[in-house]
N, C-alpha and C positions, 0 to 999 in steps of 0.2 A: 259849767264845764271846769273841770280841773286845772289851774294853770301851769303847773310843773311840769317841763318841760316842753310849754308851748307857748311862752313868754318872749322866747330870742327870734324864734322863726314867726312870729306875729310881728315884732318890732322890725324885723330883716324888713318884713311885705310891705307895714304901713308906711317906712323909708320910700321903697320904693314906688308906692302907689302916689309919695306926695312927687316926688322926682321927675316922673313918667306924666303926670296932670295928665291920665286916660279918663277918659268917660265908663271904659268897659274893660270887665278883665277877665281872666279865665285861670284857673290854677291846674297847673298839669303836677298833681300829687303822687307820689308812688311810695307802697304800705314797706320801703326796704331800703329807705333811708332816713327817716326820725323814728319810725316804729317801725316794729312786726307783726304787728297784728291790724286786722282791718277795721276796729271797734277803732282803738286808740287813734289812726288817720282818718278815719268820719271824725275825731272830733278834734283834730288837729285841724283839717279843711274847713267844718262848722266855724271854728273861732277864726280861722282869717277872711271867711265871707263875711262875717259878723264887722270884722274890722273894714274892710273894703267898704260895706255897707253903709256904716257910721262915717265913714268919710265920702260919700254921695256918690259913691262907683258899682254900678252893678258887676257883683262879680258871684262866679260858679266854680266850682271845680270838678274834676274828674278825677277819681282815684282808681290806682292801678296796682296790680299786683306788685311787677318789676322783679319777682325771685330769678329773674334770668333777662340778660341785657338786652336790649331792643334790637332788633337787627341781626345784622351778621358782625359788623366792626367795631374795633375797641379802639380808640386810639384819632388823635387829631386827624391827620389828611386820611386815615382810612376811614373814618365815618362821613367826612366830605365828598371823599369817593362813591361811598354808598348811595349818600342824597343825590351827586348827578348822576349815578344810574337808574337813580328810581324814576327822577323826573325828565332825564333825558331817554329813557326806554320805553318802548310800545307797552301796552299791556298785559299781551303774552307774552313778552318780552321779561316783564320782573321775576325776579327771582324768590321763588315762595322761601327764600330765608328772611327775604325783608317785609315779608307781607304783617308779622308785629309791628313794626314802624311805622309801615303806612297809614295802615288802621287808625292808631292810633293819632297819628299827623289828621288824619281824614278828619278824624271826627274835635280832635280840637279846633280845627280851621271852619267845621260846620257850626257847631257852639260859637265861637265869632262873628260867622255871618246870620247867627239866628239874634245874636245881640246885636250887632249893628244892622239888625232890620234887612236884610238880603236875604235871606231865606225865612220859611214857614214856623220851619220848626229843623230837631237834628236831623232827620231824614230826609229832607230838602235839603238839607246845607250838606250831609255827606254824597248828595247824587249832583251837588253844584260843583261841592274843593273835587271829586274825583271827575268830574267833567274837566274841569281847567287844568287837573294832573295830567290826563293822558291825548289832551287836542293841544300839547304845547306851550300855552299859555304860562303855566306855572316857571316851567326849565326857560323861556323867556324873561320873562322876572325875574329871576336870579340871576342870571346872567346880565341883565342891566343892573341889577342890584352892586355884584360886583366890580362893573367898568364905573358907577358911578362913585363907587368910595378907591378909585384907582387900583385897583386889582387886577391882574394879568388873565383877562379872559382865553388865554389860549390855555392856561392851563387846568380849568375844566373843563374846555372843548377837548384838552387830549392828555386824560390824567394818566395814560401810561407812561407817560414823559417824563411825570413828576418826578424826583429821586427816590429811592428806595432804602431801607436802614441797609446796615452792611451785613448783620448776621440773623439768621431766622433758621426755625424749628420747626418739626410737626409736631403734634399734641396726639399722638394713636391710642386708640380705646385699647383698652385692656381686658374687655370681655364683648359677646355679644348678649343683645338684645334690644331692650327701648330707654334711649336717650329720655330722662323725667326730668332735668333741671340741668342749668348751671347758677352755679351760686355767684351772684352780681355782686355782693359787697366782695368778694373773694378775687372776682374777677379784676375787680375795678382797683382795690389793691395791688396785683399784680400788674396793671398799667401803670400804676404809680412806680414801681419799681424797675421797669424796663425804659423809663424815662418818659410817657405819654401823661403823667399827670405831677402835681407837686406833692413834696411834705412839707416847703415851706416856702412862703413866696416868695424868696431870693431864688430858688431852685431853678433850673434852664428846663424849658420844655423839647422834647425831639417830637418834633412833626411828622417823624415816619415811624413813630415806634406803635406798637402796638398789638391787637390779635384778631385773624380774622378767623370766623366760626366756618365750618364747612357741614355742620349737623346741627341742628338744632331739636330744644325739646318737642317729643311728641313720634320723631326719627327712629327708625331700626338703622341699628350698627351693626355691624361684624367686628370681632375683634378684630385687630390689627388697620381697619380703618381712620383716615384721619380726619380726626372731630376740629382740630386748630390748626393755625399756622401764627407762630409770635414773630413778631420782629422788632428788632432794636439794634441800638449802638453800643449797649453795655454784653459781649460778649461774656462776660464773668456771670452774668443776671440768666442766661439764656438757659440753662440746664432747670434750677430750678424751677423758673416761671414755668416749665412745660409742666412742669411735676405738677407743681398747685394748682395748673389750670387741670392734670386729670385730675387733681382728687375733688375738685369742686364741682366735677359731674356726678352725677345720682342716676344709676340704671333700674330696671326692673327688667324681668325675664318676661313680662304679660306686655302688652300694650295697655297703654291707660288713657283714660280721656282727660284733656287738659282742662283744668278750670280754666275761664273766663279772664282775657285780660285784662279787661278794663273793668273793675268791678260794681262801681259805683257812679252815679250822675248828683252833686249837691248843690241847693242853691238857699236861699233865704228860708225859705218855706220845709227846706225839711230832706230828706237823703232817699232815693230811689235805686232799685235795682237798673246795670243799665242794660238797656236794651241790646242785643249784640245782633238783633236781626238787621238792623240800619245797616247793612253793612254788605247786605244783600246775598250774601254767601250762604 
């Protein structure tokens, strides 16, 4: 395997795998952050299982498209947000914007319980994690999770309380048809600029900045529909950020069928297509 450019993010992991002293690991890889293409993250993943491996950790990964952000939220307490709605809402209840996220939660928590021997296999493991999503269990646990490192559980028992940024935008389409992308490095830049992510690690974070998706790929729009809503503290940042976020959508006039999010399952032994029926949809 070539190691240009896959020298820094092998040493990041192996850091971490001595750090962590786990038994088992799982790599949640996505082909739209060290690469863009799927060949070169097969062998980005290959080489840090290799390395996990060599140091007595069973580990796998799952590689994922990512050309468009998980969910519906960008931004710190709006993706927080996102998590207690998913694990604190019924079934029928979620919102088919977050059903990428789930998915993909689902089936990295079933890969865990297939390595720590709780389940058969993934398809056990994802009819185990979406069992304990939606009988409570999970939004239980997090919620001890937080009173235990002192964190004010009321305020995701009632996150409309939380404060809000001061100024916020729509993001409206500019033509109709089908919603085919948003572009996630574009996206995710634009968070950084409204104050939800750093450029440099002195930089202040705003916990309420951010963007929430109201369409996502795969979606029929109407023009004049709104696809976003941004918010932040930097009014001067507001005009643009709306802008970038339209031009980083990609329409078509047809309806298209979406590749596969989760593309790939790798482990020791070699790289499989992955199965996306586990998922029972």
């Amino acid at each position: 395997m070539a190691l240009e450019g896959k020298i820094g993010p092998c040493a990041t992991f192996l850091s971490h795998l001595k750090l962590d002293e786990r038994e088992s690991h799982i790599l949640f890889y996505d082909n739209a952050s060290f690469n863009k293409n799927v060949e070169e993250s097969l062998q980005l993943a290959s080489g840090m299982i290799e390395t996990g491996e060599l140091c007595g950790i069973n580990t796998t990964a799952l590689v994922t498209r990512m050309d468009s952000p998980l969910g519906y939220a960008v931004g710190n307490w709006l993706e927080v947000k996102e998590c207690v709605e998913i694990m604190s809402s019924k079934e029928a209840a979620l919102s088919e914007l977050s059903a990428d996220l789930v998915n993909v939660t689902l089936a990295l928590a079933a890969q865990m319980l297939v390595q720590g021997g709780k389940a058969s296999n993934l398809r056990d493991g994802v009819v185990k994690a979406k069992e304990n999503l939606h009988n409570g269990k999970a939004w239980k646990k997090f919620r001890d999770m937080v009173s235990a490192q002192g964190g004010d559980v009321d305020t995701i028992d009632f996150p409309a309380q939380y404060s809000q940024a001061k100024f916020s935008a729509e993001v409206k389409s500019s033509q109709s048809g089908y919603l085919v992308s948003l572009n996630a490095l574009e996206v995710g830049l634009v968070g950084v600029n409204i104050g939800a992510g750093r450029k440099t690690v002195d930089d202040p974070i705003d916990k309420t900045a951010g963007i929430l998706f109201h369409k996502r790929p795969g979606m029929h729009v109407v023009e004049g529909d709104v696809l976003a809503t941004v918010y932040t503290e930097r009014g001067d940042q507001l005009a643009n950020a709306v802008q970038r976020i339209l031009d980083s959508c990609t329409f078509s006039a047809d309806q298209i069928e979406l590749p596969p999010l989760i593309t790939n399952f790798v482990t020791n032994e070699g790289v499989e297509d992955f199965d996306q029926s586990i998922f029972g949809e």
